[in-house]
C-alpha positions as CSV (number, residue, x, y, z in Angstrom):
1,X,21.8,7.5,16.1
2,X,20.9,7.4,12.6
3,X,18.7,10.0,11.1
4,X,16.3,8.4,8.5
5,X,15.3,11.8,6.5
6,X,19.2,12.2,6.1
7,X,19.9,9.0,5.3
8,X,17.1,9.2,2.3
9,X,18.8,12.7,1.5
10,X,22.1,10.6,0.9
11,X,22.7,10.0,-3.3
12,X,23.2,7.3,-3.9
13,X,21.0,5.6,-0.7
14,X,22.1,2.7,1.0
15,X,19.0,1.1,1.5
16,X,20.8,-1.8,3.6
17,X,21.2,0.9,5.8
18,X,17.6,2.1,5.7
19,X,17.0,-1.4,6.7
20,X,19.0,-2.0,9.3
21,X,18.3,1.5,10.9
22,X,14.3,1.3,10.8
23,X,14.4,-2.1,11.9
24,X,16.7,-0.7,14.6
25,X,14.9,2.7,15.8
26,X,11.7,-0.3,16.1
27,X,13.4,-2.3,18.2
28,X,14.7,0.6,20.4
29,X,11.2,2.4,20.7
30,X,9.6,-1.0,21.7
31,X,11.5,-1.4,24.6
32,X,11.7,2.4,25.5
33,X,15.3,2.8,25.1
34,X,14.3,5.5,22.6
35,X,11.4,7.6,22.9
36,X,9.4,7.9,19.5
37,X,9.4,10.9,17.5
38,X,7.1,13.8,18.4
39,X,4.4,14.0,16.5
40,X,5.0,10.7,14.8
41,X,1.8,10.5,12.6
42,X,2.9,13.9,11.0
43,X,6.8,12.1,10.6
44,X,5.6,9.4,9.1
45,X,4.1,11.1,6.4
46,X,7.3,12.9,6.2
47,X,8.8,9.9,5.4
48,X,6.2,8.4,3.0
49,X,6.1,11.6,1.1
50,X,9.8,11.5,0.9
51,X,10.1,8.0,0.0
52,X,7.7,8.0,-2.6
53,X,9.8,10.8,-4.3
54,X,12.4,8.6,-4.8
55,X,10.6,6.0,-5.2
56,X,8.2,7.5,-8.7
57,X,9.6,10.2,-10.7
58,X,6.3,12.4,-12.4
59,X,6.8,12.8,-16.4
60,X,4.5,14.2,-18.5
61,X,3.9,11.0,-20.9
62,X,4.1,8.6,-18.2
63,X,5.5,8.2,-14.6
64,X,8.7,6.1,-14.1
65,X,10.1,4.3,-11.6
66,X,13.6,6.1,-10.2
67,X,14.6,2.7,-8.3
68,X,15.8,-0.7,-9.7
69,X,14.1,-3.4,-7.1
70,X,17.6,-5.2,-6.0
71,X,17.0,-7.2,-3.1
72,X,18.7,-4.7,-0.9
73,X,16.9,-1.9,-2.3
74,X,13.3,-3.9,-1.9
75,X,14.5,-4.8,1.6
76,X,15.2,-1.4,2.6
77,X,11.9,0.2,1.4
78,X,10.2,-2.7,3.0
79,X,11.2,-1.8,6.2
80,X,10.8,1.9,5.9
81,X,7.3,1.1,4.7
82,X,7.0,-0.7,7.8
83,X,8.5,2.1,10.3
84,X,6.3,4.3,8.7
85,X,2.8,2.2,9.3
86,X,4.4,1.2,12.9
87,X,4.9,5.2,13.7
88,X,1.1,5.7,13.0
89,X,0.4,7.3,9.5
90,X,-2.9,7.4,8.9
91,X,-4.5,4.8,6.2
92,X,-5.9,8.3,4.3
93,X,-2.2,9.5,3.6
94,X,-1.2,6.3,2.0
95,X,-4.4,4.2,0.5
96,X,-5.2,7.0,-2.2
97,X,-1.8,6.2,-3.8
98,X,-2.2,2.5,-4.0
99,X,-5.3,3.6,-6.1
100,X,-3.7,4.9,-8.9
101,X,-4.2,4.3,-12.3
102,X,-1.4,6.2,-14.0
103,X,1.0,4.0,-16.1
104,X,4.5,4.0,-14.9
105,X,7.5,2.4,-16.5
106,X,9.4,-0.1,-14.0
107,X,12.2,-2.1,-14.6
108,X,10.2,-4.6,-15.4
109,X,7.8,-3.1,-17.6
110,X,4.8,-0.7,-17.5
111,X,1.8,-1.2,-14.5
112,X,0.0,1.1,-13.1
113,X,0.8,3.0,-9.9
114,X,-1.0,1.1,-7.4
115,X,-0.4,-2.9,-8.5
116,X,3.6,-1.0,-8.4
117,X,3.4,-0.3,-4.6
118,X,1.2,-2.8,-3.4
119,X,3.4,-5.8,-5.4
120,X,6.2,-3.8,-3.5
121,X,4.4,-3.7,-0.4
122,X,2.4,-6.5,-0.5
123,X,3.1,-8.3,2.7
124,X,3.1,-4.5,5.0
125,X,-0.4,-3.4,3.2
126,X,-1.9,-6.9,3.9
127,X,-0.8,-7.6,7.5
128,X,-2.1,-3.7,8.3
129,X,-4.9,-4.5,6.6
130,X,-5.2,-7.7,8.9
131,X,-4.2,-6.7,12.1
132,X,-6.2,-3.2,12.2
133,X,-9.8,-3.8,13.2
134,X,-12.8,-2.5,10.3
135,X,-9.4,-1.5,8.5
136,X,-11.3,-1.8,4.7
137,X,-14.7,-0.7,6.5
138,X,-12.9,2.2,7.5
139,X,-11.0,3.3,5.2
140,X,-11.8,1.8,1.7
141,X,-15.8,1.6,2.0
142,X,-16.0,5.5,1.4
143,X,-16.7,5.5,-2.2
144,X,-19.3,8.2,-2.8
145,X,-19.0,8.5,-6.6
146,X,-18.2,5.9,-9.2
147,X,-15.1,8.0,-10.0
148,X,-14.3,6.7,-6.4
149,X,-15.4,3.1,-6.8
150,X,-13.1,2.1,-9.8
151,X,-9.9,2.4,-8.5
152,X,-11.5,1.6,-4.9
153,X,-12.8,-1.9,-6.5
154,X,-9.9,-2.2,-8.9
155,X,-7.6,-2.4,-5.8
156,X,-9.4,-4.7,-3.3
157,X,-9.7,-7.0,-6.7
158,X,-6.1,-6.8,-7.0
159,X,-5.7,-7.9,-2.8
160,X,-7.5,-10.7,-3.5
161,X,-5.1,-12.1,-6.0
162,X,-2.4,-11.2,-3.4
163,X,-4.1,-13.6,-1.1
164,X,-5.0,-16.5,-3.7
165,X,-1.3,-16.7,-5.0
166,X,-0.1,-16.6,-1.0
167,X,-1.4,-19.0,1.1
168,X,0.2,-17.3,4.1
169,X,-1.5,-14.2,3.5
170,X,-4.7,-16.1,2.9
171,X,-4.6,-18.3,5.9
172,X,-4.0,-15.0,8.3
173,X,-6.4,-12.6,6.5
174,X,-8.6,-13.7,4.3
175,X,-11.7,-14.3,6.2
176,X,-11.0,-10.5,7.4
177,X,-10.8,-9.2,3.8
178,X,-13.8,-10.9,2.7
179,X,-15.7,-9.5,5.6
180,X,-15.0,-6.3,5.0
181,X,-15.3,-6.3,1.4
182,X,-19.2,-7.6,1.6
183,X,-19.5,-5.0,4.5
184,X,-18.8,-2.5,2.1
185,X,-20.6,-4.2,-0.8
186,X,-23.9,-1.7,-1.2
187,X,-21.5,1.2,-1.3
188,X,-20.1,-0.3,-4.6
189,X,-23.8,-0.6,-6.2
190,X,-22.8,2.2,-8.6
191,X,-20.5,0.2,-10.5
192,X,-23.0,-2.7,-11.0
193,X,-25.6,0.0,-12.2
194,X,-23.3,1.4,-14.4
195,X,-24.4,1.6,-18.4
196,X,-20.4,0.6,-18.8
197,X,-19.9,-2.7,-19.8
198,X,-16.5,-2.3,-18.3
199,X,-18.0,-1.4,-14.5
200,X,-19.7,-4.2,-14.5
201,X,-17.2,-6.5,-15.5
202,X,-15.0,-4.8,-12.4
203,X,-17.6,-5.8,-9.6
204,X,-18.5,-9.0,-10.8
205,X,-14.7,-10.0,-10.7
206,X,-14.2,-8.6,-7.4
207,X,-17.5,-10.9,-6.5
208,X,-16.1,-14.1,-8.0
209,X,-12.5,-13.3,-6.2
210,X,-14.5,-13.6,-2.8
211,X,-15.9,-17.0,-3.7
212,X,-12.0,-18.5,-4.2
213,X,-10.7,-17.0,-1.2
């Protein structure tokens, strides 16, 4: 069989074959023609580590993308992405990096970080998001500090838009989102209490969002 880590070692990477091979090891592991990896939590991050090495290269200015979205790469990291959440990674070990704010230079222009990934990964983030119980309760609601809320905030706004422009992702999710966005509301006090204008303005737009979902 395959071996994803070596396959991601190859240069270039054949991300067809990252496809077909993640989508394969799934379909063997469900019907227990091949047991999972040991430890497969602590794999998976393995994996996302590696593939968001080659993914986002670290400059001093700015960060910049290493990858040019063809439709086989997009389709390869897609389903990585999806191995990797199906294996068992824990939301911790990936959420933070959706939060980013750091600019990074994409073949498409400049964005930030975490609208990169989760445009990327918008359909895996969501339907984990969907299909995992308390997911955002969980796992987003800890926001202790404002410092925490921003980006927190910032990406649940950007979710939102995900769901109003896809009416798939709405229809399946959107109830559970809004849920566990209000759930978490009085956690995200700090930014309406803010003395920046600019806080303020980031709550009340994730607030309207909830009224057009």
């Amino acid at each position: 069989l395959y071996n994803v880590t070596k396959q991601l070692d190859q240069n270039p990477i054949q991300w067809s074959l990252i496809f077909t091979i993640t989508r394969g090891l799934r379909l063997l592991h469900d019907v227990r023609l091949l047991p999972r990896p040991q430890e497969p939590d602590q794999y998976a991050k393995e994996l996302w580590m590696i593939m968001l090495a080659k993914m986002i290269n670290h400059e001093e200015d700015f960060d910049k993308a290493n990858l040019v979205l063809t439709v086989d790469t997009q389709r390869g990291l897609q389903s990585l992405f999806d191995y990797i959440i199906y294996l068992g990674i824990k939301p911790t070990e990936v959420l933070p990096h959706f939060f980013q704010s750091n600019r990074i230079h994409t073949d498409s222009g400049m964005t930030t970080i975490g609208t990169y990934l989760l445009t990327l990964f918008k359909h895996q983030i969501t339907s984990w998001f969907g299909t995992t119980p308390h997911f955002i309760t969980d796992n987003v609601g800890e926001t202790n500090t404002i410092e925490q809320c921003r980006p927190a905030v910032t990406f649940l706004s950007t979710v939102l838009d995900l769901c109003s422009r896809e009416k798939d992702i709405r229809q399946k999710y959107g109830s559970q989102f809004i849920d566990g966005i209000y759930t978490c509301w009085p956690q995200f006090s700090s930014l309406y209490y803010s003395t920046n204008v600019d806080d303020k303005l980031l709550i009340v737009t994730l607030l309207t969002k909830t009224f057009i979902i």
